[in-house]
N, C-alpha and C positions, 0 to 999 in steps of 0.2 A: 487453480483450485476453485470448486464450486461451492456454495455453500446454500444451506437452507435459509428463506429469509428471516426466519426466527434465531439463523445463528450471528448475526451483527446485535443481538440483545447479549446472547449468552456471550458473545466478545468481548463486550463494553465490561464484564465482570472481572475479565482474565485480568491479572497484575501484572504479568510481566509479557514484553513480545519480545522475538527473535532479533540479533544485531542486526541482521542483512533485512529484515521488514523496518524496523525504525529510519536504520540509515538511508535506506532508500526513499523512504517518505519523505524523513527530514530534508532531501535532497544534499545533504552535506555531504555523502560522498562515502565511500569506503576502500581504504581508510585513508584518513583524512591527508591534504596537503598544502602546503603553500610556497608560494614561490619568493625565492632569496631575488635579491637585486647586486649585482656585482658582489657575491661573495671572496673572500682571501683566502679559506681553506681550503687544499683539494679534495677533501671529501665531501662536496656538494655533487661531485659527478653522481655520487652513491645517496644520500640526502632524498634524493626525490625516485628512486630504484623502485617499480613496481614490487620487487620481490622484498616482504618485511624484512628476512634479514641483512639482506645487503641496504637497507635504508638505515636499520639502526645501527649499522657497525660505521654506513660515511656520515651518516647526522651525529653519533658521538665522537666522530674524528674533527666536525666541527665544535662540536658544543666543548670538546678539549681544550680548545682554543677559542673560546666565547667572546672573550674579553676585542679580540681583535676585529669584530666584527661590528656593524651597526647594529642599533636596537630591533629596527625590522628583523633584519637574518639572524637575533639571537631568538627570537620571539617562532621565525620559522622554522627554526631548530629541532626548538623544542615541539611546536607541531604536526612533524613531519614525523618527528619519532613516539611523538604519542599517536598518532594514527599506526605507524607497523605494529606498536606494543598494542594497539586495540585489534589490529586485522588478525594477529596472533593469540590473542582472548586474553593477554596477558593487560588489567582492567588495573588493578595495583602500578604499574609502571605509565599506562597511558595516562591516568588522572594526574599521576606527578608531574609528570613533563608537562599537559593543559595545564597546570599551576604554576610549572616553571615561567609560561609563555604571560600567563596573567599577571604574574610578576612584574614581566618586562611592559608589557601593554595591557591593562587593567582597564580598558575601555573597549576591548574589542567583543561587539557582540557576535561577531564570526566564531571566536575561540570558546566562549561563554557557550555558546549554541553545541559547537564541536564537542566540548567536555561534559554538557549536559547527554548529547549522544551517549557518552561512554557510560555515564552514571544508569541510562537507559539501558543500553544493553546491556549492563552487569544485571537488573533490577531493582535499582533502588530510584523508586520513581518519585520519592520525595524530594532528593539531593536533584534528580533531574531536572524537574520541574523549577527549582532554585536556581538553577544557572538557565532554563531558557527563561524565569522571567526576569532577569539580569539582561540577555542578550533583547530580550522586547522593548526591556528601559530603555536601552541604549537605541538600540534603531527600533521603532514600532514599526517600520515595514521590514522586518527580516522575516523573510513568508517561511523558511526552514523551520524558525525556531516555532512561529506561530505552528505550524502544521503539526510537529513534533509534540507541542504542550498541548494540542490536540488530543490527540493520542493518550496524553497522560489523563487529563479529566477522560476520556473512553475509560478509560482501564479503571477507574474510580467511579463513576456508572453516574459522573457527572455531566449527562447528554446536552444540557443547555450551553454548557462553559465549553465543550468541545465543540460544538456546532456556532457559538459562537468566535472561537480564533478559527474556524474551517470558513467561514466568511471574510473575517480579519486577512487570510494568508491566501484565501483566491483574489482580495482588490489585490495586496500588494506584489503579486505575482500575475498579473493578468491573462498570461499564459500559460501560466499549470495548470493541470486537469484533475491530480491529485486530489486538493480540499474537497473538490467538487463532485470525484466520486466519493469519498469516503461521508461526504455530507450527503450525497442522495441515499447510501446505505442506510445509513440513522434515520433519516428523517421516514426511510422504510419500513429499518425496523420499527420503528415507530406508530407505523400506518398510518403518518403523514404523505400520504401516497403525492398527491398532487407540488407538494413543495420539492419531492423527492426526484419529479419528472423535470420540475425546474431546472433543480441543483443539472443534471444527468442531460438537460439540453442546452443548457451553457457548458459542460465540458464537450459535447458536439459540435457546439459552438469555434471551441478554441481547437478540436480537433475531428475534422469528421472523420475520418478513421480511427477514431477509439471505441474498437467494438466493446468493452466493454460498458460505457454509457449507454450504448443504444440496446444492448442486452439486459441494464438494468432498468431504461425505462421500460421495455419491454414486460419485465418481472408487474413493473408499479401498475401499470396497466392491466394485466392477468391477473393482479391481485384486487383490482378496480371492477372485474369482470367483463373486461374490453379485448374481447379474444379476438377477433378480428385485428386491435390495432396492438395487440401483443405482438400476432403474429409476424405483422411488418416489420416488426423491431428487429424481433428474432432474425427475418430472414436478411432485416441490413446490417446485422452482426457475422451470422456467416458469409456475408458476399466480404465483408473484408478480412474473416479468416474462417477457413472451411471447415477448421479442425477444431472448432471453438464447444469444448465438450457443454459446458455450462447450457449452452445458445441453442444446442443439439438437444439435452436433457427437457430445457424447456418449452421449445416449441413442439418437442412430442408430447406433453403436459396439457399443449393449447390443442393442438386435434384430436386430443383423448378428451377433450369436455366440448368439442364437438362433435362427437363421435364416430370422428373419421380414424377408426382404428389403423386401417392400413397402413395412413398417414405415419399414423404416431410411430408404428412398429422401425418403420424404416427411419425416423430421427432415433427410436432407440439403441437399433441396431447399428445405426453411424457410430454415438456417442461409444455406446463397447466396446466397437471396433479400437476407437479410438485409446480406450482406457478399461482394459476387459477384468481389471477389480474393480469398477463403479458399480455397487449395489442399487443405486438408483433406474440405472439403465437398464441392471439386467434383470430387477423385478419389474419393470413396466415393459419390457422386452417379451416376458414372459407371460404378464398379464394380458398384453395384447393378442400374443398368439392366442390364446383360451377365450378372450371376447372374438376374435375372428372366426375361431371354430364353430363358435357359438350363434354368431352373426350368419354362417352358412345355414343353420339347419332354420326348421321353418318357425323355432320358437320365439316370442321378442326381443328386440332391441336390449341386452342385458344391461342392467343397470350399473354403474361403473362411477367412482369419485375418484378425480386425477389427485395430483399430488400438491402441494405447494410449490410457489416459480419458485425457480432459484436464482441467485447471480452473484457475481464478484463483487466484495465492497473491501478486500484489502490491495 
Protein backbone atom coordinates (compact mmCIF):
# COMPACT_ATOMS: atom_id res chain seq x y z
CA UNK A 1 0.00 0.00 0.00
CA UNK A 2 1.25 3.49 -0.99
CA UNK A 3 0.27 6.42 0.83
CA UNK A 4 0.55 10.13 0.59
CA UNK A 5 2.95 11.69 3.16
CA UNK A 6 0.18 13.68 4.62
CA UNK A 7 -1.60 10.41 5.11
CA UNK A 8 0.48 8.98 8.45
CA UNK A 9 -1.26 12.63 9.87
CA UNK A 10 -4.80 11.74 8.83
CA UNK A 11 -3.73 7.92 10.27
CA UNK A 12 -2.78 8.96 13.69
CA UNK A 13 -6.66 10.09 13.83
CA UNK A 14 -8.12 6.77 12.74
CA UNK A 15 -9.45 4.87 16.22
CA UNK A 16 -9.44 1.61 15.27
CA UNK A 17 -6.80 -0.68 12.88
CA UNK A 18 -7.30 -3.86 11.34
CA UNK A 19 -6.51 -7.36 13.54
CA UNK A 20 -3.88 -8.75 10.87
CA UNK A 21 -2.13 -4.80 11.02
CA UNK A 22 -1.94 -4.73 14.85
CA UNK A 23 -0.98 -8.32 15.18
CA UNK A 24 1.57 -8.20 13.02
CA UNK A 25 3.11 -5.07 14.37
CA UNK A 26 2.67 -6.15 17.72
CA UNK A 27 4.68 -9.06 16.66
CA UNK A 28 2.54 -11.42 18.90
CA UNK A 29 1.54 -13.50 16.16
CA UNK A 30 -1.86 -14.40 14.67
CA UNK A 31 -3.46 -16.14 16.45
CA UNK A 32 -1.88 -16.46 19.30
CA UNK A 33 0.06 -19.63 20.76
CA UNK A 34 1.94 -21.24 23.30
CA UNK A 35 3.54 -24.23 23.89
CA UNK A 36 2.34 -27.03 26.70
CA UNK A 37 5.32 -28.99 28.37
CA UNK A 38 4.65 -32.73 28.69
CA UNK A 39 1.01 -32.40 28.70
CA UNK A 40 -1.51 -35.71 29.97
CA UNK A 41 -4.52 -34.86 27.64
CA UNK A 42 -4.60 -36.21 24.07
CA UNK A 43 -6.02 -33.41 22.82
CA UNK A 44 -2.94 -31.31 22.79
CA UNK A 45 -2.19 -33.15 19.38
CA UNK A 46 -5.17 -30.64 18.28
CA UNK A 47 -4.29 -27.52 21.03
CA UNK A 48 -1.64 -26.14 18.86
CA UNK A 49 -3.72 -27.20 14.97
CA UNK A 50 -3.08 -24.27 12.58
CA UNK A 51 -6.69 -24.63 11.70
CA UNK A 52 -9.02 -22.59 14.48
CA UNK A 53 -11.39 -25.14 14.73
CA UNK A 54 -9.59 -28.09 15.22
CA UNK A 55 -7.50 -25.94 18.07
CA UNK A 56 -10.51 -25.25 19.95
CA UNK A 57 -12.20 -28.46 19.93
CA UNK A 58 -8.27 -30.31 21.24
CA UNK A 59 -7.68 -27.13 23.61
CA UNK A 60 -11.20 -27.80 25.13
CA UNK A 61 -10.58 -31.62 25.32
CA UNK A 62 -7.76 -30.33 27.50
CA UNK A 63 -9.24 -27.61 29.38
CA UNK A 64 -12.14 -30.63 30.22
CA UNK A 65 -9.64 -32.01 32.19
CA UNK A 66 -7.61 -28.90 33.58
CA UNK A 67 -7.34 -29.88 36.77
CA UNK A 68 -4.76 -32.82 35.72
CA UNK A 69 -2.50 -30.64 34.33
CA UNK A 70 0.19 -28.24 35.42
CA UNK A 71 -0.19 -24.49 35.90
CA UNK A 72 1.82 -23.78 32.65
CA UNK A 73 -0.36 -26.06 30.32
CA UNK A 74 -3.54 -24.88 32.03
CA UNK A 75 -2.51 -21.26 31.36
CA UNK A 76 -1.60 -22.53 27.67
CA UNK A 77 -4.87 -23.80 27.33
CA UNK A 78 -6.54 -21.36 27.68
CA UNK A 79 -4.14 -19.43 25.20
CA UNK A 80 -4.15 -21.41 22.55
CA UNK A 81 -7.83 -21.27 22.41
CA UNK A 82 -8.12 -17.61 22.94
CA UNK A 83 -5.93 -17.12 19.85
CA UNK A 84 -8.48 -19.60 17.44
CA UNK A 85 -11.52 -17.79 19.12
CA UNK A 86 -9.65 -14.36 18.06
CA UNK A 87 -8.37 -15.78 14.35
CA UNK A 88 -12.20 -16.53 14.08
CA UNK A 89 -13.25 -12.78 15.05
CA UNK A 90 -15.10 -14.51 17.75
CA UNK A 91 -13.47 -11.27 20.42
CA UNK A 92 -16.18 -12.28 23.35
CA UNK A 93 -14.60 -15.95 23.78
CA UNK A 94 -10.94 -14.87 23.02
CA UNK A 95 -10.92 -12.19 25.96
CA UNK A 96 -12.34 -14.93 28.43
CA UNK A 97 -9.97 -17.58 27.87
CA UNK A 98 -6.73 -14.45 28.05
CA UNK A 99 -8.52 -14.13 31.55
CA UNK A 100 -8.84 -17.63 32.14
CA UNK A 101 -4.89 -17.81 31.51
CA UNK A 102 -4.44 -14.57 33.79
CA UNK A 103 -6.05 -16.43 36.35
CA UNK A 104 -3.68 -19.04 36.30
CA UNK A 105 -0.63 -16.81 35.74
CA UNK A 106 -1.28 -13.15 36.54
CA UNK A 107 2.12 -12.03 35.87
CA UNK A 108 2.55 -12.90 32.43
CA UNK A 109 3.25 -9.86 30.41
CA UNK A 110 3.26 -12.35 27.20
CA UNK A 111 -0.69 -13.02 27.99
CA UNK A 112 -1.27 -9.27 29.23
CA UNK A 113 0.18 -8.14 25.68
CA UNK A 114 -1.70 -11.08 23.85
CA UNK A 115 -5.26 -9.90 25.34
CA UNK A 116 -4.46 -6.37 24.87
CA UNK A 117 -4.18 -7.57 20.95
CA UNK A 118 -7.65 -8.83 21.18
CA UNK A 119 -9.12 -5.83 22.93
CA UNK A 120 -7.21 -3.87 19.87
CA UNK A 121 -8.55 -5.59 17.24
CA UNK A 122 -12.18 -5.76 18.54
CA UNK A 123 -11.56 -1.58 18.94
CA UNK A 124 -11.68 -0.79 22.30
CA UNK A 125 -8.29 0.83 22.53
CA UNK A 126 -8.92 1.92 25.96
CA UNK A 127 -9.19 -1.72 27.72
CA UNK A 128 -6.06 -2.29 25.14
CA UNK A 129 -3.99 0.04 26.13
CA UNK A 130 -4.72 -1.24 29.88
CA UNK A 131 -3.33 -4.60 29.43
CA UNK A 132 -0.19 -3.43 27.42
CA UNK A 133 0.57 -1.12 30.10
CA UNK A 134 0.22 -4.19 32.54
CA UNK A 135 2.52 -6.24 30.17
CA UNK A 136 5.24 -3.04 30.21
CA UNK A 137 4.97 -3.12 34.25
CA UNK A 138 5.78 -6.41 34.13
CA UNK A 139 8.66 -6.56 31.55
CA UNK A 140 9.72 -3.01 30.30
CA UNK A 141 11.45 -4.64 27.59
CA UNK A 142 8.42 -6.39 25.88
CA UNK A 143 9.17 -4.59 22.59
CA UNK A 144 5.39 -6.18 21.17
CA UNK A 145 3.55 -4.53 23.79
CA UNK A 146 5.66 -1.27 23.58
CA UNK A 147 5.15 -1.21 19.66
CA UNK A 148 1.47 -2.11 20.06
CA UNK A 149 0.70 0.92 22.77
CA UNK A 150 2.31 2.74 20.02
CA UNK A 151 -0.08 2.42 17.87
CA UNK A 152 -2.65 3.27 20.48
CA UNK A 153 -1.29 6.85 21.50
CA UNK A 154 -1.10 6.93 16.99
CA UNK A 155 -4.85 6.41 16.91
CA UNK A 156 -5.32 9.20 19.86
CA UNK A 157 -3.16 11.78 17.77
CA UNK A 158 -0.81 11.40 20.79
CA UNK A 159 2.59 11.63 18.45
CA UNK A 160 5.08 12.28 21.37
CA UNK A 161 3.74 9.11 23.59
CA UNK A 162 3.87 7.07 20.47
CA UNK A 163 7.11 7.98 19.13
CA UNK A 164 8.30 7.73 22.41
CA UNK A 165 7.55 3.65 23.25
CA UNK A 166 8.74 3.44 19.06
CA UNK A 167 12.17 4.32 20.60
CA UNK A 168 11.48 2.29 23.95
CA UNK A 169 10.47 -1.11 21.70
CA UNK A 170 13.44 -0.55 18.81
CA UNK A 171 16.37 -0.52 22.24
CA UNK A 172 14.50 -3.61 23.36
CA UNK A 173 14.34 -5.36 20.22
CA UNK A 174 17.51 -4.38 18.54
CA UNK A 175 16.49 -6.18 15.54
CA UNK A 176 13.10 -5.06 14.47
CA UNK A 177 12.80 -2.69 11.93
CA UNK A 178 9.23 -2.06 12.72
CA UNK A 179 9.32 1.03 15.44
CA UNK A 180 11.62 2.35 13.21
CA UNK A 181 9.70 2.53 10.14
CA UNK A 182 6.63 3.57 11.66
CA UNK A 183 8.75 6.18 13.74
CA UNK A 184 10.35 7.56 10.51
CA UNK A 185 6.72 7.90 9.19
CA UNK A 186 5.59 10.45 12.04
CA UNK A 187 8.47 12.04 12.40
CA UNK A 188 7.60 12.66 8.43
CA UNK A 189 4.50 13.27 8.93
CA UNK A 190 5.55 15.73 10.89
CA UNK A 191 8.15 17.43 8.62
CA UNK A 192 10.73 16.24 10.96
CA UNK A 193 12.31 15.28 7.82
CA UNK A 194 15.90 14.78 9.02
CA UNK A 195 15.08 12.64 12.54
CA UNK A 196 12.83 10.77 9.98
CA UNK A 197 16.10 9.76 7.71
CA UNK A 198 17.67 8.75 11.02
CA UNK A 199 14.82 6.55 12.44
CA UNK A 200 14.71 4.93 8.24
CA UNK A 201 18.74 4.56 8.44
CA UNK A 202 18.92 2.60 11.42
CA UNK A 203 16.10 0.25 10.15
CA UNK A 204 18.82 -0.18 6.94
CA UNK A 205 20.91 -0.57 9.52
CA UNK A 206 19.35 -3.69 10.92
CA UNK A 207 18.30 -4.60 7.47
CA UNK A 208 19.66 -3.68 4.18
CA UNK A 209 17.13 -5.15 2.17
CA UNK A 210 14.15 -3.36 3.55
CA UNK A 211 13.26 -1.51 0.67
CA UNK A 212 10.78 0.04 2.32
CA UNK A 213 13.21 2.37 4.60
CA UNK A 214 15.30 3.26 1.73
CA UNK A 215 11.91 4.26 -0.09
CA UNK A 216 11.07 6.33 2.88
CA UNK A 217 14.25 7.96 3.23
CA UNK A 218 14.04 8.62 -0.12
CA UNK A 219 10.26 10.38 0.35
CA UNK A 220 12.29 12.66 3.46
CA UNK A 221 14.65 13.66 1.05
CA UNK A 222 12.24 14.76 -2.04
CA UNK A 223 10.47 16.40 0.62
CA UNK A 224 13.86 18.28 1.71
CA UNK A 225 14.21 19.08 -2.13
CA UNK A 226 17.22 16.62 -2.41
CA UNK A 227 16.28 15.04 -5.83
CA UNK A 228 19.17 13.84 -6.73
CA UNK A 229 19.66 11.94 -3.28
CA UNK A 230 15.85 11.06 -3.43
CA UNK A 231 16.49 9.55 -6.43
CA UNK A 232 19.22 6.91 -5.19
CA UNK A 233 17.09 5.94 -2.59
CA UNK A 234 14.47 5.24 -4.95
CA UNK A 235 16.57 3.37 -7.16
CA UNK A 236 18.12 1.04 -3.97
CA UNK A 237 14.55 0.35 -3.20
CA UNK A 238 13.78 -1.19 -6.55
CA UNK A 239 17.09 -3.09 -6.92
CA UNK A 240 15.60 -5.04 -4.00
CA UNK A 241 12.20 -5.24 -5.41
CA UNK A 242 11.38 -4.29 -8.88
CA UNK A 243 7.79 -4.39 -8.44
CA UNK A 244 7.82 -1.93 -5.65
CA UNK A 245 4.81 0.26 -6.83
CA UNK A 246 5.27 3.03 -4.03
CA UNK A 247 9.29 3.53 -5.17
CA UNK A 248 8.10 3.37 -8.93
CA UNK A 249 5.25 6.19 -8.06
CA UNK A 250 7.93 8.26 -6.52
CA UNK A 251 10.86 8.33 -8.30
CA UNK A 252 8.63 9.43 -11.49
CA UNK A 253 7.59 12.37 -8.92
CA UNK A 254 11.69 13.10 -8.86
CA UNK A 255 12.25 13.29 -12.69
CA UNK A 256 8.92 15.16 -13.20
CA UNK A 257 10.72 18.21 -11.02
CA UNK A 258 13.67 17.58 -13.00
CA UNK A 259 12.02 17.70 -15.96
CA UNK A 260 13.07 14.67 -17.39
CA UNK A 261 9.54 13.96 -18.54
CA UNK A 262 10.51 10.72 -20.32
CA UNK A 263 11.88 9.59 -17.34
CA UNK A 264 9.15 9.97 -15.21
CA UNK A 265 6.57 8.45 -17.96
CA UNK A 266 8.35 5.22 -17.97
CA UNK A 267 8.43 5.03 -13.70
CA UNK A 268 4.77 5.84 -14.36
CA UNK A 269 3.89 3.46 -16.67
CA UNK A 270 5.86 0.51 -14.63
CA UNK A 271 3.95 1.51 -11.42
CA UNK A 272 0.33 0.91 -13.65
CA UNK A 273 1.56 -1.71 -15.05
CA UNK A 274 1.86 -2.96 -11.95
CA UNK A 275 -1.42 -1.77 -10.36
CA UNK A 276 -3.58 -0.44 -13.22
CA UNK A 277 -6.36 1.17 -10.52
CA UNK A 278 -3.39 3.57 -9.11
CA UNK A 279 -4.85 6.87 -9.81
CA UNK A 280 -1.57 8.36 -8.96
CA UNK A 281 0.17 6.72 -11.80
CA UNK A 282 -2.17 6.95 -14.27
CA UNK A 283 -2.68 10.91 -13.96
CA UNK A 284 1.08 11.52 -14.03
CA UNK A 285 1.12 8.75 -16.68
CA UNK A 286 -1.01 11.00 -18.60
CA UNK A 287 0.30 14.28 -17.61
CA UNK A 288 3.49 13.18 -18.95
CA UNK A 289 2.46 12.18 -22.21
CA UNK A 290 0.94 16.00 -22.73
CA UNK A 291 4.21 17.60 -21.26
CA UNK A 292 6.13 15.34 -23.81
CA UNK A 293 3.99 16.46 -26.72
CA UNK A 294 4.42 19.61 -25.61
CA UNK A 295 8.22 19.41 -25.13
CA UNK A 296 8.32 18.23 -28.96
CA UNK A 297 6.98 21.36 -30.57
CA UNK A 298 9.16 24.41 -30.49
CA UNK A 299 7.10 26.13 -27.70
CA UNK A 300 8.85 26.18 -23.85
CA UNK A 301 9.78 24.11 -21.45
CA UNK A 302 5.86 23.80 -19.99
CA UNK A 303 5.52 24.46 -16.62
CA UNK A 304 4.72 21.40 -14.57
CA UNK A 305 4.30 20.84 -10.29
CA UNK A 306 5.13 17.12 -9.40
CA UNK A 307 3.13 15.64 -6.80
CA UNK A 308 4.09 14.95 -3.12
CA UNK A 309 6.62 11.66 -2.28
CA UNK A 310 4.81 9.01 -1.09
CA UNK A 311 5.90 5.89 1.08
CA UNK A 312 4.86 3.07 3.31
CA UNK A 313 4.79 3.82 7.01
CA UNK A 314 2.41 0.84 8.00
Amino acid sequence: MHEHINSAARAAARARFSAAIILSFALLGAPALAAHKGGVSAGWDQCRAPDPDARIGGCTQVIQEIKKETPHNQAAAYVNRAGAYQAKGDYAHALEDFGKALEINPKSSVVFAARGAAHHAKGDLDSARADYDRAIALDEKNAAALLARAHIWRAKGDIEKALADLEAAAKADPKSTAPLLVAGALYHAKGDHDRAIAAFSEAVKRDSKLAAARNGRGACHYAKGEFDKAIAEFDAALKIDAGYVSALVNRANAWRVKKDFVRAKVDYDAALAAKPDLAAAKKGAEDMARLIAKQGSSAPTPADAAPAAEHEHN
